[in-house]
Backbone as CSV, one residue per row, in Angstrom:
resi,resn,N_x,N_y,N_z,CA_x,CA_y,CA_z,C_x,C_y,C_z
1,UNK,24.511,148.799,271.785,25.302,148.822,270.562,26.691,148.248,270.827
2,UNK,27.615,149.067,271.683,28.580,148.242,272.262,28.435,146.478,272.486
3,UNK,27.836,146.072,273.083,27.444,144.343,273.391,27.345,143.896,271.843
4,UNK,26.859,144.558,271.151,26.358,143.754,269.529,27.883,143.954,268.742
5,UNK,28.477,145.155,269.093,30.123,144.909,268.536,31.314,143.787,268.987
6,UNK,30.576,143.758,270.560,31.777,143.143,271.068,31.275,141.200,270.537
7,UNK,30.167,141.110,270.320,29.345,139.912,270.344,29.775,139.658,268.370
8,UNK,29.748,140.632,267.736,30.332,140.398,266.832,31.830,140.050,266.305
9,UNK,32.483,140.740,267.067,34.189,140.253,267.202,34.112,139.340,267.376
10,UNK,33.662,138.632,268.503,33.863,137.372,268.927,33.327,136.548,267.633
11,UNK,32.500,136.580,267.072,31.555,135.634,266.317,32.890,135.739,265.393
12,UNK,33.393,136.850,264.773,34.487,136.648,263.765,35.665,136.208,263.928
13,UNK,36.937,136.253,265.101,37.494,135.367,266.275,37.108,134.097,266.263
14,UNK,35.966,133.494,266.173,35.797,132.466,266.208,36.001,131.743,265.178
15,UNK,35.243,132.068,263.710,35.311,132.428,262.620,36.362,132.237,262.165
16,UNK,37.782,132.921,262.217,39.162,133.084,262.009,39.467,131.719,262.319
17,UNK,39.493,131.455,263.735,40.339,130.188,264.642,39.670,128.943,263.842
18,UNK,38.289,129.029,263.537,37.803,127.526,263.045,38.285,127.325,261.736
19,UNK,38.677,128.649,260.309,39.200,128.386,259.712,40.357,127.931,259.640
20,UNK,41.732,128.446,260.572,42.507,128.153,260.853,42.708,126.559,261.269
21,UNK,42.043,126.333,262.328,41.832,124.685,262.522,41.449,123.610,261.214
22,UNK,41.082,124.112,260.394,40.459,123.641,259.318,41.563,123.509,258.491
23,UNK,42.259,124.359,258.212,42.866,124.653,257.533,44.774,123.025,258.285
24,UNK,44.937,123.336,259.185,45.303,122.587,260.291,45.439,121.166,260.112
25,UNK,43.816,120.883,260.097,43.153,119.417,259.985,43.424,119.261,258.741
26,UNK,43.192,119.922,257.706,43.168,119.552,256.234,45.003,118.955,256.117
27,UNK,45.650,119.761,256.604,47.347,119.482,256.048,47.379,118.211,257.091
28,UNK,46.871,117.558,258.215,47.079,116.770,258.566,47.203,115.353,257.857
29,UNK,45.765,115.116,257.243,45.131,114.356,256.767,45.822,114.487,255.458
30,UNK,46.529,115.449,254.555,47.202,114.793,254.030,48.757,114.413,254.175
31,UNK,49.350,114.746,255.403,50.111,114.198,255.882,49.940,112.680,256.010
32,UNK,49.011,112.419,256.776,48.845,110.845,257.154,48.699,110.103,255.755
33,UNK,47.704,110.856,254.391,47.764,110.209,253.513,49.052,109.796,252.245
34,UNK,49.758,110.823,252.903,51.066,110.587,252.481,52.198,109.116,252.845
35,UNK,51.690,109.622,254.182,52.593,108.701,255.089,51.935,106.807,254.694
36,UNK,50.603,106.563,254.855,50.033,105.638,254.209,50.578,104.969,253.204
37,UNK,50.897,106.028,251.870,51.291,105.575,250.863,52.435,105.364,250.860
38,UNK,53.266,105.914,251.550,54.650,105.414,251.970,54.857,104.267,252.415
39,UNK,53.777,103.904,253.494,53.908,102.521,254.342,53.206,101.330,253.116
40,UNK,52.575,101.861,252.225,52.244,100.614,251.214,53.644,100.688,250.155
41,UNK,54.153,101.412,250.048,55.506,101.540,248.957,56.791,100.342,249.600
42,UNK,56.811,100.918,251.126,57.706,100.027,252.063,57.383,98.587,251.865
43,UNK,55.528,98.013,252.235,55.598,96.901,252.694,56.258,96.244,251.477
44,UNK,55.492,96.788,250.164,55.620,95.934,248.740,57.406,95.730,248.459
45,UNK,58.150,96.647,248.770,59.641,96.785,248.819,60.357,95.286,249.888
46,UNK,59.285,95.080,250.976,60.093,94.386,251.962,59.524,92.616,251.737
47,UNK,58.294,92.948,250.678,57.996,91.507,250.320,58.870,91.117,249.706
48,UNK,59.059,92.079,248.454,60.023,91.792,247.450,61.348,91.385,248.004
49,UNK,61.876,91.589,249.099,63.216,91.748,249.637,62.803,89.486,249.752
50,UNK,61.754,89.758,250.729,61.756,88.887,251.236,61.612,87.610,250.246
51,UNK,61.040,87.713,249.317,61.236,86.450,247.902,61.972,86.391,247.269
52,UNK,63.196,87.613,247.553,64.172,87.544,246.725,65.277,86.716,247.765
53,UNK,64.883,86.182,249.087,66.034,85.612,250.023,65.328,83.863,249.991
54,UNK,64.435,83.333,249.266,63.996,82.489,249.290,64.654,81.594,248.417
């Protein structure tokens, strides 16, 4: 009985941490998709710069 408690903690521990990671990964990805759209806001800004010196 003991082994099936302790075998269960763990399973939920695990459980916890993978949500957590998940949770982790998710704010990453929209970090980067943020950042993306930033770097397409920039380039279109630096074309413009650049036809406006032509």
């Amino acid at each position: 009985m003991g082994r099936h408690l302790k075998q269960t903690d763990l399973a939920q521990l695990r459980t916890s941490e993978q949500a957590k990671g998940n949770t982790e990964l998710q704010s990453a990805y929209e970090a980067i998709a943020a950042l993306h759209e930033t770097v397409g806001v920039l380039q279109k800004e630096v074309q413009t710069l650049k036809e406006g010196e032509k």
